[in-house]
C-alpha positions as CSV (number, residue, x, y, z in Angstrom):
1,X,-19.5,39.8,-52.4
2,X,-22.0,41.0,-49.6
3,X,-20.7,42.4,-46.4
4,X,-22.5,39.9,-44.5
5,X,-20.8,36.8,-46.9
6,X,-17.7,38.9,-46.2
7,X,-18.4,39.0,-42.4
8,X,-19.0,35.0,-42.4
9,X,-15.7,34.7,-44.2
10,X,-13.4,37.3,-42.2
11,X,-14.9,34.8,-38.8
12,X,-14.5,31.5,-40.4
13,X,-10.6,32.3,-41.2
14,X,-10.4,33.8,-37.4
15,X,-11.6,30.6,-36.0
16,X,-9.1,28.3,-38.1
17,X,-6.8,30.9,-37.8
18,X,-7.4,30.8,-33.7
19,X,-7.5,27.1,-34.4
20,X,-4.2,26.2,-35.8
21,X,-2.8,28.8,-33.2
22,X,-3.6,26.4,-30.4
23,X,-2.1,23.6,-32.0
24,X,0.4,25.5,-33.1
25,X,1.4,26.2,-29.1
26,X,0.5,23.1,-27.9
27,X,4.6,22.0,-28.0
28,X,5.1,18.0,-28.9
29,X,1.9,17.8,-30.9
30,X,1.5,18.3,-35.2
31,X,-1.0,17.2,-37.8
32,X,0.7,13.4,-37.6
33,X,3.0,13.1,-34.7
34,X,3.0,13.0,-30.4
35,X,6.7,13.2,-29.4
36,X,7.1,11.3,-26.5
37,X,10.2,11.6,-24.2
38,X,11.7,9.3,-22.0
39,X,15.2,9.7,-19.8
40,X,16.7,5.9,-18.9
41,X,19.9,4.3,-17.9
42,X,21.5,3.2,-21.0
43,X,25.3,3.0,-19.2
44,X,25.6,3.2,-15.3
45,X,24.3,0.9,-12.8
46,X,21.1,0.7,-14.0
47,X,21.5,0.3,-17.6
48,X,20.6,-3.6,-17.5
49,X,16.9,-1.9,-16.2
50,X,17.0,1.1,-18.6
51,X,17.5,-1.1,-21.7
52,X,15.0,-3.6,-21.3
53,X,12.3,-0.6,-20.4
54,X,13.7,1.1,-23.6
55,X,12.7,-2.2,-25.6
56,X,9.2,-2.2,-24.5
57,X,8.2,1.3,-24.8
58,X,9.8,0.9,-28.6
59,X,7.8,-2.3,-28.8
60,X,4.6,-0.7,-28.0
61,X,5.5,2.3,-29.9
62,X,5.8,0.1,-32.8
63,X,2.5,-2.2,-32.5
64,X,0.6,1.6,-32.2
65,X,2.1,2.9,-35.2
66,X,1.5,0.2,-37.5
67,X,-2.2,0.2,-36.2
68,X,-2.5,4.2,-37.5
69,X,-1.1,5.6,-34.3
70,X,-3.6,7.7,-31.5
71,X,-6.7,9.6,-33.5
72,X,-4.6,10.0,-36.7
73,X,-1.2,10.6,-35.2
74,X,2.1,8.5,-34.5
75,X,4.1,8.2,-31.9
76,X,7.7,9.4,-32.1
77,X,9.8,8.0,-29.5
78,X,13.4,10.0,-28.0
79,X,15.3,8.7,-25.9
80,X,18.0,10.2,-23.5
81,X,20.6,8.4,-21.3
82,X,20.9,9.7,-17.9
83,X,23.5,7.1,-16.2
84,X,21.8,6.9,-12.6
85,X,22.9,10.6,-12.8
86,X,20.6,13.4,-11.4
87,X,23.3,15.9,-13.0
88,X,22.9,14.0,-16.8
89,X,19.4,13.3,-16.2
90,X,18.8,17.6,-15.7
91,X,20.6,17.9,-19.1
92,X,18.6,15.0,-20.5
93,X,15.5,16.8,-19.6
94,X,16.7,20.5,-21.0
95,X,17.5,18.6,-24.3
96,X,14.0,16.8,-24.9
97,X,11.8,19.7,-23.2
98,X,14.0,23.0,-24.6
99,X,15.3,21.4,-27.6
100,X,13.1,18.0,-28.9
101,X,9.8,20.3,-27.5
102,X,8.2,16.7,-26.4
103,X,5.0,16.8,-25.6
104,X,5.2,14.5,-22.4
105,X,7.7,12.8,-20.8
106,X,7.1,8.6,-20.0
107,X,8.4,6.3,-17.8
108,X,11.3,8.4,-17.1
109,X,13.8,6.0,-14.3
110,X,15.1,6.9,-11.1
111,X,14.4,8.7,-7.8
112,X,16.7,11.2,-8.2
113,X,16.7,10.9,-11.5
114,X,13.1,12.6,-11.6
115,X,13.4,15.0,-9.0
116,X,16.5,16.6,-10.9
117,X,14.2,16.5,-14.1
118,X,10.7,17.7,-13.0
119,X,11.5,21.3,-12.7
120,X,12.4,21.8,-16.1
121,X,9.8,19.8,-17.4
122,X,7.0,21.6,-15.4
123,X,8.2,24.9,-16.6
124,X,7.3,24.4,-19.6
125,X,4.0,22.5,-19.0
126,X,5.2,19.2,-19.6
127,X,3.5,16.0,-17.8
128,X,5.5,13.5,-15.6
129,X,4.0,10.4,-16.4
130,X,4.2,6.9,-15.0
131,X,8.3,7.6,-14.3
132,X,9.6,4.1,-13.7
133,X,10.0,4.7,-9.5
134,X,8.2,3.9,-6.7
135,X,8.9,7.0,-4.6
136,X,5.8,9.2,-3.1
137,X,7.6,12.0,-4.9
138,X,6.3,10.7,-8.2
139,X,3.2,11.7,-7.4
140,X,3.3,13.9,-3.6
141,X,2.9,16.9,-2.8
142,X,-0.3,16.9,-5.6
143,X,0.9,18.3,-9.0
144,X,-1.4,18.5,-11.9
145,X,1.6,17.3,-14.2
146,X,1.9,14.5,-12.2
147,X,1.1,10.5,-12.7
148,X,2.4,7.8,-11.2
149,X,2.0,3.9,-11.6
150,X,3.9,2.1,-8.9
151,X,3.3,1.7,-5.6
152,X,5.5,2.9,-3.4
153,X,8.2,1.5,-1.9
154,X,7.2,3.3,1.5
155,X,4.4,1.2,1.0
156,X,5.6,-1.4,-0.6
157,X,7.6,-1.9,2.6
158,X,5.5,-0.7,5.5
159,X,3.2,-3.4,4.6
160,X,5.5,-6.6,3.5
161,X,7.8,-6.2,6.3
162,X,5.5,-7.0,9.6
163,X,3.9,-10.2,7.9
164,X,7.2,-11.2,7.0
165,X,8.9,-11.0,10.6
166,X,5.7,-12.6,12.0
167,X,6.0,-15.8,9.0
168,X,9.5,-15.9,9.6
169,X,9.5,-15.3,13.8
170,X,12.6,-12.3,12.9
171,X,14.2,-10.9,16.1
172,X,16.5,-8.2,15.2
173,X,16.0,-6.6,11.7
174,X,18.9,-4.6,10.1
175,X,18.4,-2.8,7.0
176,X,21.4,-1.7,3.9
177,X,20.0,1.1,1.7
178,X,21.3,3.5,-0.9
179,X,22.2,6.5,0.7
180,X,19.9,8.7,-1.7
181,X,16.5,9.5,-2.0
182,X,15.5,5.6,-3.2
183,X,17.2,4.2,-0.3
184,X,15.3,6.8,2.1
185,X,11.9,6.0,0.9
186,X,12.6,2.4,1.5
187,X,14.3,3.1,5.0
188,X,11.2,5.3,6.3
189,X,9.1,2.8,4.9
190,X,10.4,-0.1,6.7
191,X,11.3,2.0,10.2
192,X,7.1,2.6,10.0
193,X,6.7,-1.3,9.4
194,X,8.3,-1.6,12.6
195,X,6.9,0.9,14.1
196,X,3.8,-1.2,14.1
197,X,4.9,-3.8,16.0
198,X,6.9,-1.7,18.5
199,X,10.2,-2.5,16.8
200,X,12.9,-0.9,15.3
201,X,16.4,-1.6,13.5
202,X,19.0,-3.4,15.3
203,X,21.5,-2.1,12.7
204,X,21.0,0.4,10.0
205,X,24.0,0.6,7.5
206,X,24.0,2.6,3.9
207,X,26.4,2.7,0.6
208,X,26.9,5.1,-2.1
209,X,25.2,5.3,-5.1
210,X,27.3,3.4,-7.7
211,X,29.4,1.1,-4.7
212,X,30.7,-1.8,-5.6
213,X,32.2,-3.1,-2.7
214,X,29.7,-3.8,0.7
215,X,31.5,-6.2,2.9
216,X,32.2,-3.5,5.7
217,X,28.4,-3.4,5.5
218,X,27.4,-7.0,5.4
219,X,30.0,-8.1,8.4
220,X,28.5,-5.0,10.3
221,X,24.9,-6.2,9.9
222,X,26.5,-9.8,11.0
223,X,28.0,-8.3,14.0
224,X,24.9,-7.2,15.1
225,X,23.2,-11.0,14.6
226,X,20.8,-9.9,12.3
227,X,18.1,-12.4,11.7
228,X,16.3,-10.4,8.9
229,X,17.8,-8.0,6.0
230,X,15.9,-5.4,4.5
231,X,17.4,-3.7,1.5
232,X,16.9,-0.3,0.1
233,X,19.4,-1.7,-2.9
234,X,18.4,-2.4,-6.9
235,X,20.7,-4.6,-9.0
236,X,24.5,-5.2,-8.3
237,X,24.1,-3.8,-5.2
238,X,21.5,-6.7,-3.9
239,X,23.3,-9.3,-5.9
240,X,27.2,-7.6,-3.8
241,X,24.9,-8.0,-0.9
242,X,23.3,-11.2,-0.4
243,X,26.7,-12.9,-2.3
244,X,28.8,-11.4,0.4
245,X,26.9,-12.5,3.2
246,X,27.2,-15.8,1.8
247,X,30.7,-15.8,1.6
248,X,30.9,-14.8,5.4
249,X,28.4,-17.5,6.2
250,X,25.7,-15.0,7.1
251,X,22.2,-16.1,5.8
252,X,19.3,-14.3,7.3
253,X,16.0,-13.2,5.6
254,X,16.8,-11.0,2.7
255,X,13.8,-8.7,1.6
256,X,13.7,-6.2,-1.2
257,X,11.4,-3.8,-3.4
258,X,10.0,-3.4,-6.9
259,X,13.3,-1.9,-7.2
260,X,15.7,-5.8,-6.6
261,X,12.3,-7.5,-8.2
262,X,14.0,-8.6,-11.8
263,X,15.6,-11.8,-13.3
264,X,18.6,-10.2,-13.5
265,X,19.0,-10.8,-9.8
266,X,18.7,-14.7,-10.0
267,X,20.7,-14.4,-13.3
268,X,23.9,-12.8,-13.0
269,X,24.0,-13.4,-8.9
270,X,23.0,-17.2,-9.4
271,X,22.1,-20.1,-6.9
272,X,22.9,-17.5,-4.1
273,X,19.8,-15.0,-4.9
274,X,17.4,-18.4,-3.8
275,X,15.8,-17.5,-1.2
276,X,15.6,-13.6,-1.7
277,X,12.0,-11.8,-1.0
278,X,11.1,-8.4,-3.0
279,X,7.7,-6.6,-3.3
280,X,6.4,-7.0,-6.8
281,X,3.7,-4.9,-9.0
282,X,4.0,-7.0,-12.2
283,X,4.9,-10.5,-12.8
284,X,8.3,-11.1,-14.7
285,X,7.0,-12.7,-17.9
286,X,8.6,-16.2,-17.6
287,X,8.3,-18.0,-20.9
288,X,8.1,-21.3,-20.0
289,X,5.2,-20.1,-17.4
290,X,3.6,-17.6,-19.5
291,X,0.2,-17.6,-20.5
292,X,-0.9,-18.0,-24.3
293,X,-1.3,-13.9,-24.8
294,X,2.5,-13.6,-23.1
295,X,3.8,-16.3,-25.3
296,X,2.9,-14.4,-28.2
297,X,4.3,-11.2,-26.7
298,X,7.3,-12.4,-25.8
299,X,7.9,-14.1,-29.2
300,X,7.0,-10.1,-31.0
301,X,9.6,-9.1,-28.3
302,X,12.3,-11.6,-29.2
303,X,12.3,-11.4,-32.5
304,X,12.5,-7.9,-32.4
305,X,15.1,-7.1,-29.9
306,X,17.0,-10.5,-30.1
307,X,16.6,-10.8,-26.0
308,X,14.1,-12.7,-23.8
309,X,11.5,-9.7,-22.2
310,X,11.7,-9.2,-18.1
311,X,9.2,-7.1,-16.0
312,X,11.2,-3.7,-16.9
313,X,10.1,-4.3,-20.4
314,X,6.6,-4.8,-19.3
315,X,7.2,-1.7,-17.7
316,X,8.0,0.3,-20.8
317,X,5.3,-1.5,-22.8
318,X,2.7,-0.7,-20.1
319,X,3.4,3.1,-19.6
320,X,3.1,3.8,-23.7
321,X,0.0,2.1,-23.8
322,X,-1.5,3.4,-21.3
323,X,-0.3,6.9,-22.7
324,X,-1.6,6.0,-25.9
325,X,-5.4,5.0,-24.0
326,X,-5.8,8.4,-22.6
327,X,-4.3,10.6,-25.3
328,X,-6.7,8.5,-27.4
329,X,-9.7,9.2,-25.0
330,X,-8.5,13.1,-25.3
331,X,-9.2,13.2,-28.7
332,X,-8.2,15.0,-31.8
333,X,-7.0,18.3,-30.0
334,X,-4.4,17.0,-28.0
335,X,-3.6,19.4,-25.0
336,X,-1.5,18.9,-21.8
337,X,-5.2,19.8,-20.7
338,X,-7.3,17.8,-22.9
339,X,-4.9,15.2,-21.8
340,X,-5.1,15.6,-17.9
341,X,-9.0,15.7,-18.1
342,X,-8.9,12.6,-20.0
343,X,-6.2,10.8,-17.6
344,X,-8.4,12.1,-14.4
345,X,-11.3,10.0,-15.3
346,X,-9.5,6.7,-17.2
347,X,-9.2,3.4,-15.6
348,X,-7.1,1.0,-16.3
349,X,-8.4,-2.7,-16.2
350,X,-5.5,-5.4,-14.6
351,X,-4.0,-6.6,-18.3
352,X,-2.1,-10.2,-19.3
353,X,0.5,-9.2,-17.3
354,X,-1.1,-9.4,-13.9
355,X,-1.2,-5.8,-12.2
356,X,-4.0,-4.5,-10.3
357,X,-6.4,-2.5,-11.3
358,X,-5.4,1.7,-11.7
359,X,-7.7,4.7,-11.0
360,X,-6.8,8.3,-11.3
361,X,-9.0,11.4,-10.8
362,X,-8.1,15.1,-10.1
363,X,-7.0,14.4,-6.6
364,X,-5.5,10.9,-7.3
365,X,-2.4,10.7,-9.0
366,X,-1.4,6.7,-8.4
367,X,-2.9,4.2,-10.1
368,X,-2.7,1.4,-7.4
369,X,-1.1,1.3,-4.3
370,X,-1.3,-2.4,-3.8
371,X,1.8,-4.9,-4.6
372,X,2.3,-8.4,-3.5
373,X,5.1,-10.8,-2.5
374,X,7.3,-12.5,-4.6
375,X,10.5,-15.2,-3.6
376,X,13.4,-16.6,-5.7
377,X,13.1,-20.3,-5.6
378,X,14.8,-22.7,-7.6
379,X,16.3,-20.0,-9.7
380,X,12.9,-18.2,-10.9
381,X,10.5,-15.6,-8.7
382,X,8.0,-17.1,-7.8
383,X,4.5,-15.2,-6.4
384,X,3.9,-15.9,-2.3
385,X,1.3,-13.7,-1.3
386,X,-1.7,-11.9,-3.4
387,X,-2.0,-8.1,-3.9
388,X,-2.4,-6.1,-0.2
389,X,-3.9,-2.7,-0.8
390,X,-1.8,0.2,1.3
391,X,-5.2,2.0,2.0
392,X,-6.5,-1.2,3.8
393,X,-3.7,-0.9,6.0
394,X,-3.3,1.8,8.5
C-alpha cells in the first residue's frame, strides 16, 4: 500500500469516525429511532385532557411509523405523568432527559407544569416544543429551544373580552381564576381587555389549584352583581363554576379560554354549560359535523382507542406531525440544530382541523397568535366569530 492510498484511508476512517461521533452525541437520535418525550396528566385534574392528547400523539406516532417513520427513522414515543404537579412534572422531566436521553420533548401540558420542566430540559439541550399551554412563557423571553403553538391566553383574552361586553352591553365584569401561573396569564390578559375600554373588574376572586368547592366564590361574584364572568379555570373547575351559579340563580355571561374549550365541559357539566363562551384555536372534531377527511380520522381514532376524539387529541396528533414535518425537512443528520434551522423557516398550512396558518423564524417562536370564538349551544360548541389576529390589535 502507498503512503498516499494510506493517507486517503487514515482521512476516510477520521471523517466516519468524526461522523458517527456526532451522531453518537446528538442524545435521542440512532440509526432507526427519534425518542420523543412528552409529560401529561394521566391522574389529577387534568387527566380527562392529558389522556385524550396522549391518544393522538400515539395515533400520529403510529400512522408515521407504518409509513417508514422520518428519513429512515421511527418514532418512539414515552410518556410521563405529571398530575397537574409542577413537583412530578420536574421528576418527569429528569427521568426522560437524564435517564430516557429523548431527543425533544412534545406537547408537554400545563403552565406550571412547563416552567418546573424547562430548566432541566435546556440543560441538556433539549427543545420545548408545541407544550399543550397558552401561556407567553411557552415561548417569552426568546429561547432558541423554544416553540410554541397556541395563542395565548393573554391574548386570547385581551381580544375576546371587549367585543364580548360591547355584543352583550356587560356593566360590571368579575373574573374567578386559578391562583397559579395559568390563572395569571388569563387575569392580566383580561384586566388589559379592560383596560381598553377604561374598565376594570368589579370583583376579582381566585381558587387553588385542584379545588373542588367554589361557592364562597360564585356568591361573592353575585354579591357584587356581576353581569359578566371571565374565568381563568379549565375543566371541573368551570363545570363547579357555572353549576354553582346556577344553583344560586346567578346567570351572567360566562367566558373562558382554550383552556375550558373541550366537550368535556358540555358533557359531564350538562344542560347548564349552554350558554358558556371560550376562545378556541381548533375545532372539537364533532362526528356528526365532521367533514369527510375527519370522519375517517375519527373512525382510525375510535377503533383504536375505543373513545370518540375531542380537540385535545387533535392537539397531540397535531404537535407529532408537525414534529415529524420539520425533523423530516432537517434531514438525515438530525441535530437539535439541524432541527431548529429547519423549524425557523417551516410553515405550517391551516389542515382538516381548521387552525390558522403557523410561521416560525429565528425571532418568532409562535405559530399563530390568532383564535376565534366559540359558544355551547344546544349541548355542542358551536363557532361565533372567525379567527382575530393579536397583532392586528393593539
Amino acid at each position: 500500500m502507498t503512503v498516499t492510498n494510506l493517507l486517503k484511508k487514515s482521512v476516510f476512517a477520521l471523517a466516519a469516525m468524526l461522523t458517527l461521533g456526532a451522531q453518537a452525541q446528538q442524545q435521542g437520535v440512532s440509526k432507526d429511532e427519534i425518542v420523543i418525550g412528552t409529560i401529561q396528566d394521566l391522574s389529577g385534574p387534568l387527566a380527562g385532557f392529558g389522556k385524550q392528547a396522549r391518544s393522538g400523539m400515539q395515533l400520529a406516532v403510529a400512522e408515521i411509523n407504518e409509513q417508514g417513520g422520518v428519513n429512515g427513522r421511527k418514532l418512539k414515543l414515552l410518556v410521563e405523568d405529571n398530575g397537574y404537579d409542577p413537583k412530578k412534572a420536574l421528576l418527569a422531566a429528569q427521568k426522560l432527559v437524564n435517564q430516557d436521553k429523548i431527543f425533544i420533548m412534545a406537547g408537554h401540558i400545563g403552565t406550571a407544569q412547563n416552567m418546573a420542566a424547562m430548566p432541566v430540559q435546556f440543560e441538556k439541550n433539549v427543545v420545548n416544543f408545541f407544550p399543550i399551554t397558552a401561556a407567553r412563557e411557552m415561548y417569552e423571553p426568546l429561547d432558541r429551544l423554544k416553540y410554541s403553538f397556541a395563542a395565548t391566553y393573554y391574548d386570547q383574552m385581551r381580544i375576546t373580552l371587549p367585543s364580548l361586553i360591547k355584543e352583550k352591553g356587560a356593566k360590571k365584569v368579575c373574573t374567578m381564576y386559578q391562583d397559579d401561573d395559568f390563572g395569571l396569564e388569563v387575569l392580566r390578559g383580561a384586566e388589559a381587555g379592560l383596560k381598553s375600554m377604561n374598565m376594570e373588574f368589579v370583583e376579582k376572586t381566585s381558587y387553588k389549584r385542584g379545588a373542588t368547592d367554589f361557592s364562597s366564590q360564585i356568591s361573592k361574584l353575585q354579591a357584587s352583581g356581576c353581569d359578566l364572568v371571565v374565568l381563568g379555570t379549565i375543566i371541573r373547575e368551570t363545570i363547579g363554576a357555572i353549576g354553582t351559579a346556577r344553583k344560586l340563580g346567578f346567570n351572567p355571561a360566562f367566558v373562558g379560554t382554550s383552556a375550558a374549550y373541550t366537550d368535556l365541559i358540555h358533557k359531564i357539566g350538562g344542560k347548564a354549560m349552554d350558554g358558556l363562551y371560550a376562545t378556541m384555536t381548533v375545532q372539537n372534531p364533532y362526528l356528526d359535523e365532521a367533514s369527510q377527511p375527519i370522519r375517517f380520522w375519527a373512525n382510525k381514532y375510535k377503533t383504536m382507542f375505543n373513545e370518540d376524539p375531542t380537540v385535545f387529541s387533535v392537539y397531540g396528533y397535531i404537535i407529532i406531525n408537525s414534529f415529524a414535518a420539520a425533523a423530516a425537512k432537517a434531514g438525515k443528520n438530525l441535530t437539535t440544530d439541524s432541527f431548529i434551522k429547519a423549524m425557523d423557516t417551516i410553515v405550517i398550512e391551516p389542515d382538516m382541523f381548521g387552525g390558522a396558518k403557523a410561521t416560525y423564524s429565528a425571532t418568532k417562536r409562535l405559530g399563530s397568535d390568532a383564535s376565534r370564538l366559540s359558544q355551547i349551544q344546544d349541548g355542542k360548541w358551536k363557532v361565533v366569530s372567525g379567527y382575530v389576529s393579536a397583532s392586528s390589535v393593539k
